[in-house]
MARDO-232824 format. One record per residue (C-alpha): residue number from 1; residue in three letters; x, y, z. Coordinates in steps of 0.05 Angstrom, whole numbers, plus 32768, in hexadecimal, padded with zeros to 4 digits. Layout:
<atoms>
+-----+------+------+-------+------+
| pos | code | east | north |   up |
+-----+------+------+-------+------+
| NUM |  ALA |    X |     Y |    Z |
...
+-----+------+------+-------+------+
</atoms>
This chain:
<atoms>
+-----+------+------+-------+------+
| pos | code | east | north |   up |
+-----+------+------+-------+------+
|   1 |  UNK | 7D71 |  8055 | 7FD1 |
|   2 |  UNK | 7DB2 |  806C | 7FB9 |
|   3 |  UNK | 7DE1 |  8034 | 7F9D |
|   4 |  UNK | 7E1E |  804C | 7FA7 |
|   5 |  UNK | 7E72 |  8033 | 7FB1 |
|   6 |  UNK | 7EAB |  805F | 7FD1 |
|   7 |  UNK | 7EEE |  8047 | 7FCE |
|   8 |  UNK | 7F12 |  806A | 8000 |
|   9 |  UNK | 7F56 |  806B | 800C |
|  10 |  UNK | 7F68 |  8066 | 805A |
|  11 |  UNK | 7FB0 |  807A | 805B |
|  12 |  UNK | 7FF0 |  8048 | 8075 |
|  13 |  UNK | 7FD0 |  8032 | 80B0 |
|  14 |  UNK | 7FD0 |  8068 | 80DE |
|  15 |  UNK | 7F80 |  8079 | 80E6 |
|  16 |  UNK | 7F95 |  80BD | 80E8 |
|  17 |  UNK | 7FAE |  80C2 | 80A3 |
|  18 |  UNK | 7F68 |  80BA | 8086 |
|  19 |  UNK | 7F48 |  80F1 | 805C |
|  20 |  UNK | 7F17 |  811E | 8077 |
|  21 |  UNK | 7EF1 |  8105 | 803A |
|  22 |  UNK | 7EFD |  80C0 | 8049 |
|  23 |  UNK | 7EDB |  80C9 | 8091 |
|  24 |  UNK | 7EA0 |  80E9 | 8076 |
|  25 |  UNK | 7E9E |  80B2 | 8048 |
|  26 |  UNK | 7E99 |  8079 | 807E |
|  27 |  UNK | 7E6B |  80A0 | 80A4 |
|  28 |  UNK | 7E31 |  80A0 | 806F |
|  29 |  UNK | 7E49 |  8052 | 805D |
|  30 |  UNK | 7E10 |  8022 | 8069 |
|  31 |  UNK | 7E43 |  7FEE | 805D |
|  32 |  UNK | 7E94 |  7FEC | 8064 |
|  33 |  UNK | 7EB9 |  7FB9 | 8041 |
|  34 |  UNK | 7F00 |  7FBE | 8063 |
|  35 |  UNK | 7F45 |  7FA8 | 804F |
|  36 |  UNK | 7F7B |  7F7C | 807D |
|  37 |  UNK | 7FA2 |  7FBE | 807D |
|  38 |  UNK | 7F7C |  7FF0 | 8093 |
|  39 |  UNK | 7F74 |  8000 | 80D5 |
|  40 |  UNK | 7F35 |  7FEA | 80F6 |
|  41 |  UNK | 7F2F |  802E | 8125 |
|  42 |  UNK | 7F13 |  8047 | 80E0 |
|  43 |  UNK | 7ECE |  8027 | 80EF |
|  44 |  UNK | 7EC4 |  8046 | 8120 |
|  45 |  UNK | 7EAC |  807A | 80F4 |
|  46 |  UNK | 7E76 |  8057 | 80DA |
|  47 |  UNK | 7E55 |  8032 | 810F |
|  48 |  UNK | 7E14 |  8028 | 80F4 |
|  49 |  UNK | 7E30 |  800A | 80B9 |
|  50 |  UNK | 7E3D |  7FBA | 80AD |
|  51 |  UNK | 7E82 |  7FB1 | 80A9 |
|  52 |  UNK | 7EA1 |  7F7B | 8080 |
|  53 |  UNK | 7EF0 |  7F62 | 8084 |
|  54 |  UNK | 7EFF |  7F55 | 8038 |
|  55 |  UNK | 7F50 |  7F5D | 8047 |
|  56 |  UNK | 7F98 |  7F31 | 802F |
|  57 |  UNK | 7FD8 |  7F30 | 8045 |
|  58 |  UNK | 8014 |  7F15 | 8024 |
|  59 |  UNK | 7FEA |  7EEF | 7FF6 |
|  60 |  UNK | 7FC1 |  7ECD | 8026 |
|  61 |  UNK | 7F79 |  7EE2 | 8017 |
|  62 |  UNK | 7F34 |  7EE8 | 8040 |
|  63 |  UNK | 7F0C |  7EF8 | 800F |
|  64 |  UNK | 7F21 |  7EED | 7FBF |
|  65 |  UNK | 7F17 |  7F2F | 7F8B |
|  66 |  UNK | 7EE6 |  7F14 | 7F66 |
|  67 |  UNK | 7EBE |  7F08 | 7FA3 |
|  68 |  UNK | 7ECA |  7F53 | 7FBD |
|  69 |  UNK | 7EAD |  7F66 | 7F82 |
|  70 |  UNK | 7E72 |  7F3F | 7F7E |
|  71 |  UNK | 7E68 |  7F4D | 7FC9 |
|  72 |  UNK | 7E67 |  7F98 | 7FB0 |
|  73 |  UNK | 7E3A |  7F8D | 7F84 |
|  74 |  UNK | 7E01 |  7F68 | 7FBB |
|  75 |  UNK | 7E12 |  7F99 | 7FF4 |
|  76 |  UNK | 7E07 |  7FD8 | 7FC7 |
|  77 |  UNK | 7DC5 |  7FBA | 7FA9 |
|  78 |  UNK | 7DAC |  7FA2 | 7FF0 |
|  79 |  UNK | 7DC1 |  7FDF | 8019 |
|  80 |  UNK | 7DDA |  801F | 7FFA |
|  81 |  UNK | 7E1A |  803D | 8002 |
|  82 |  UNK | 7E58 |  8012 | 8007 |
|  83 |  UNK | 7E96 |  802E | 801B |
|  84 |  UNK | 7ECD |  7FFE | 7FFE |
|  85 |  UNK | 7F0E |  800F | 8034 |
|  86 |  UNK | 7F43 |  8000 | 8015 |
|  87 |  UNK | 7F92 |  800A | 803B |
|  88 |  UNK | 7FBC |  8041 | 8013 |
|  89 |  UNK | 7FA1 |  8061 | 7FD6 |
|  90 |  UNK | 7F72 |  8033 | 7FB7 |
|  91 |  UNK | 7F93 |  803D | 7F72 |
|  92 |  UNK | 7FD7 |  8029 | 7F86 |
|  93 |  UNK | 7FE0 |  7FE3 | 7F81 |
|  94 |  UNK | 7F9B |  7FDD | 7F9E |
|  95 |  UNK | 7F76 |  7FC1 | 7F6A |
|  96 |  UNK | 7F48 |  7FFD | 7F7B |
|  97 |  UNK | 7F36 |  8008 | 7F2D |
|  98 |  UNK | 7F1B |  7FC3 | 7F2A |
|  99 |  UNK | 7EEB |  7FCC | 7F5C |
| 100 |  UNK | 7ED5 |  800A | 7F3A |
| 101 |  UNK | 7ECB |  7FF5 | 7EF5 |
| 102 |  UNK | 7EAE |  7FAB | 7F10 |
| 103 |  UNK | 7E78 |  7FDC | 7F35 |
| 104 |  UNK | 7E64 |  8009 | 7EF9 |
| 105 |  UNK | 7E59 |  7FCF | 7EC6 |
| 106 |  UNK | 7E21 |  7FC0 | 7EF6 |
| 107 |  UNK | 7E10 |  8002 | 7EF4 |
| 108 |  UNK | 7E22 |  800D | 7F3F |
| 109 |  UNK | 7E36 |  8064 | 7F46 |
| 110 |  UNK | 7E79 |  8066 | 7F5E |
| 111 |  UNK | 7EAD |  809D | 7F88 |
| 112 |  UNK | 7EF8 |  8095 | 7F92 |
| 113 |  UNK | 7F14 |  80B1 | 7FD2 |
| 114 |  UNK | 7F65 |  80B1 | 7FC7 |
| 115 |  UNK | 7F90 |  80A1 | 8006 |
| 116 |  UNK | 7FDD |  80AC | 8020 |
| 117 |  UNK | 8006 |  8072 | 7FFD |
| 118 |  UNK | 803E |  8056 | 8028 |
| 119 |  UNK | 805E |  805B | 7FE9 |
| 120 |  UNK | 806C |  80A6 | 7FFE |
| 121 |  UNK | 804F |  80AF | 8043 |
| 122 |  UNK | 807E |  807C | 8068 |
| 123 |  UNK | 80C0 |  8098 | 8049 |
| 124 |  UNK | 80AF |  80DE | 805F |
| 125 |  UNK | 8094 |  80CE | 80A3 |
| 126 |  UNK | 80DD |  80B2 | 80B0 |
| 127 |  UNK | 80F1 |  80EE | 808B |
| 128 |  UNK | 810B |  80D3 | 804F |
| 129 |  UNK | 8102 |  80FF | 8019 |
| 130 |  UNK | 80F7 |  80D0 | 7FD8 |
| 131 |  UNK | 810D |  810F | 7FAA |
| 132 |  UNK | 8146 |  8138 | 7FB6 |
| 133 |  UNK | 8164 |  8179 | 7F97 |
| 134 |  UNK | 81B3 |  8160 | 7F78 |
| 135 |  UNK | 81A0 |  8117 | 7F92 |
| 136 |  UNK | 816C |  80FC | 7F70 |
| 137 |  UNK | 8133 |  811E | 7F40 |
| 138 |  UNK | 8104 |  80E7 | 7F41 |
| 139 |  UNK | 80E8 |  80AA | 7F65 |
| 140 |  UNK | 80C9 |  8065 | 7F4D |
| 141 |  UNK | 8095 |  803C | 7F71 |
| 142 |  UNK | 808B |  7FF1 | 7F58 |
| 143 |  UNK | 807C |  7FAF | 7F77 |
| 144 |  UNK | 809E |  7F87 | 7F8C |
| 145 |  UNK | 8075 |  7F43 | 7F7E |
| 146 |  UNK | 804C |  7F44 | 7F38 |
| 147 |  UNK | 8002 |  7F20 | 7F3B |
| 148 |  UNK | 8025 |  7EDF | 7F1A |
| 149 |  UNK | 804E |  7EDE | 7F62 |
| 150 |  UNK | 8099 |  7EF9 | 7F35 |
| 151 |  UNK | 80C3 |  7F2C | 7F45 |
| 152 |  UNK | 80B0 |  7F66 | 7F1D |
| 153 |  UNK | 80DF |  7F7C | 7EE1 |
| 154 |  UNK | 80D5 |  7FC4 | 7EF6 |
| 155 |  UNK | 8108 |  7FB8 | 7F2C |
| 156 |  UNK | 8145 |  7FA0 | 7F06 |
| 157 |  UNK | 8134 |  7FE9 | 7ED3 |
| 158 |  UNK | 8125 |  8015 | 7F0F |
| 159 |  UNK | 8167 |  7FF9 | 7F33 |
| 160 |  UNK | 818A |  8013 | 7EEC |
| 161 |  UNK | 816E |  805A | 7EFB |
| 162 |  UNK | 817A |  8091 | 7F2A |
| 163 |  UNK | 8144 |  8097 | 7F44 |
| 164 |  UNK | 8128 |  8086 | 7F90 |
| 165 |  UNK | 8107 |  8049 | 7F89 |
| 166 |  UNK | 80CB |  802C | 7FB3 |
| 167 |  UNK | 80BB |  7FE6 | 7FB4 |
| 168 |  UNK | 8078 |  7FCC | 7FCB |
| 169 |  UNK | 806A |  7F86 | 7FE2 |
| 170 |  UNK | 80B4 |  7F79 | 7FD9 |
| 171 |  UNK | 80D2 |  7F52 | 801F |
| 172 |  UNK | 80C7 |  7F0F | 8004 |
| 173 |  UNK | 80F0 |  7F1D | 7FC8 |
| 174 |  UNK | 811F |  7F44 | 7FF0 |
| 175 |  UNK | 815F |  7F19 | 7FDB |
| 176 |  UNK | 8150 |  7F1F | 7F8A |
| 177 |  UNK | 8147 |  7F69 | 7F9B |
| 178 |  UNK | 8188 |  7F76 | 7FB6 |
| 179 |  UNK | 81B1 |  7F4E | 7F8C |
| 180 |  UNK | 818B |  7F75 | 7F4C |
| 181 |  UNK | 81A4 |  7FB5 | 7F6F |
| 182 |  UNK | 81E6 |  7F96 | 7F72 |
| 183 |  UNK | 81F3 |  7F8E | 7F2B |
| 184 |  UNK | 81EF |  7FD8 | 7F26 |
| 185 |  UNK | 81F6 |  7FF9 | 7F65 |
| 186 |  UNK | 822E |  7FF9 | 7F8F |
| 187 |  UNK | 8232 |  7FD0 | 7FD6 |
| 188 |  UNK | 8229 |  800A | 7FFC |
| 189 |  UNK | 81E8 |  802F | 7FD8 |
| 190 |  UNK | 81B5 |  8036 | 8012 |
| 191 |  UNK | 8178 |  8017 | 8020 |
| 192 |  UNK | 8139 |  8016 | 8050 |
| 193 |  UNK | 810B |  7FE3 | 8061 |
| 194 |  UNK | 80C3 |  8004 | 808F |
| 195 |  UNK | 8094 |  7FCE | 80A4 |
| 196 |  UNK | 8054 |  7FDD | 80C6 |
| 197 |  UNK | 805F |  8028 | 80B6 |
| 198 |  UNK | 803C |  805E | 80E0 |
| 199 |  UNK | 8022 |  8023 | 8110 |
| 200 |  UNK | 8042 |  8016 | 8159 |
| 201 |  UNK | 8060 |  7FDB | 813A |
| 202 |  UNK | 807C |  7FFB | 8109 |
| 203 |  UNK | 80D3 |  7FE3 | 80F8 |
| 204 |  UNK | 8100 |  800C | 80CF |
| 205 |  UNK | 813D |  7FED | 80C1 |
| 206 |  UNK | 8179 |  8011 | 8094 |
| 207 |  UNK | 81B1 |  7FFC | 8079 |
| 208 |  UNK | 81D2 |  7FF4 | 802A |
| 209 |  UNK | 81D5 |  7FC2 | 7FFB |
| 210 |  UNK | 820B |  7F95 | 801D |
| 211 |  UNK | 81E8 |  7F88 | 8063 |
| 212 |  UNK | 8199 |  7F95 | 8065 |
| 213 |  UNK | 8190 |  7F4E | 8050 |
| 214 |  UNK | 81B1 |  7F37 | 8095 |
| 215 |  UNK | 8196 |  7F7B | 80BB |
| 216 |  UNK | 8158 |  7F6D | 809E |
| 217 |  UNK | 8155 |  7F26 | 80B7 |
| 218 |  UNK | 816A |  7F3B | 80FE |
| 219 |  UNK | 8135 |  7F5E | 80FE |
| 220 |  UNK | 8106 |  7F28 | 80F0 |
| 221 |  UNK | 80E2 |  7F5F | 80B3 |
| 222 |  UNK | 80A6 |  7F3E | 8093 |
| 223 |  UNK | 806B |  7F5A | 806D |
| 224 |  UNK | 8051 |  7F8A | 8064 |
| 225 |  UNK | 8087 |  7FBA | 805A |
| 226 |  UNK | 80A3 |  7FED | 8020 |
| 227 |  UNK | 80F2 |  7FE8 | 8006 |
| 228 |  UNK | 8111 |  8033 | 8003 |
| 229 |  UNK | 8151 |  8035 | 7FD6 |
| 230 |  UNK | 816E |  806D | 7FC6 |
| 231 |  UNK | 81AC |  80A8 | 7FE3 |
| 232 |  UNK | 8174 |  80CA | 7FFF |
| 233 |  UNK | 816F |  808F | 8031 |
| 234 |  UNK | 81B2 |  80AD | 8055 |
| 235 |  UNK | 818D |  80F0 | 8060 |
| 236 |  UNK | 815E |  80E5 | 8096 |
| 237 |  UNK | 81A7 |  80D1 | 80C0 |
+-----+------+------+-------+------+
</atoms>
């Protein structure tokens, strides 16, 4: 029997922004263990398979990482081929590499199947383009929310820069954000909150630095959601 783990990024949430490579993947999968964010139209693909909700949100968690990886570990050595489905790409802020290395100490053969980030994918579905020729020549993804529960120092040095900058996991610190930007941006640089991108609940507000705290709370925007700010927020107008 082949003892095997594929971590498999399945996109933003659309099911249609899988891989090819990712479907094949769930279709040999004698076991899917599937994250709070991805969507659940995905196992459909592997029906035969014993599928296993292993997801968080916001903090709140179903199932602890050291207990993913230990149930990795059992599933693999009791039925085969586990496809870990993870919502993104599994190596950004997905703790995807974890998994991986956790598996391979116990000598477990392992696959990585990257996926479309809403890092990227979110800004150009609502065509935002995160670099621009004579506007911006780079663009900075961090998150929003460090593992200790902080607001990352990357911010305050990416909000120094001129570069587009994407913030993950970043609506509950939404205030400390803003009034980082503030020491160094003016009130009027643009900004874009998308929560529940590519779904039919998807919200997209827009706005600058002077009034997406209150557009944002008219709004009633929660998690999960990504923070555009940047000029080339303006350019999807």
């Amino acid at each position: 029997m082949l003892k095997k783990l594929i971590l498999v990024g399945a996109g933003p949430g659309d099911a249609e922004l899988i891989s090819l490579k990712g479907i094949k993947a769930l279709q040999q999968a004698d076991v899917v263990m599937y994250d709070a964010l991805v969507s659940e139209e995905l196992l459909q693909h592997a029906p035969n398979a014993i599928h296993i909700f292993c997801g968080k949100r916001s903090g709140t968690h179903y199932m602890k990482q050291d207990e993913i990886n230990q149930k990795i570990i059992e599933n693999t050595e009791k039925y085969g081929i586990v496809v870990r489905l993870k919502g993104g790409d599994p190596f950004v802020f997905g703790r995807g590499q974890e998994e991986i290395e956790y598996a391979e100490k116990h000598g477990i053969t392992t696959e990585i199947i990257p996926g479309i980030s809403s890092a990227t994918a979110l800004a150009t579905l609502q065509k935002i383009p995160l670099t621009k020729r004579g506007i911006t020549e780079s663009a900075w993804i961090t998150t929003g929310t460090t593992s200790c529960g902080k607001l990352s120092e990357d911010v305050e040095l990416a909000a120094q820069s001129n570069a587009t900058v994407i913030i993950l996991m970043g609506i509950g610190k939404l205030q400390e954000i803003v009034d980082i930007f503030n020491q160094h941006k003016p009130k009027n640089f643009p900004i874009a909150i998308i929560q529940n991108g590519t779904l039919q609940n998807e919200k997209i507000v827009k706005g600058n630095l002077s009034n997406i705290i209150t557009l944002a709370s008219q709004e009633n925007i929660t998690s999960p959601a990504i923070i555009i700010i940047g000029k080339v927020v303006e350019l999807n107008d």
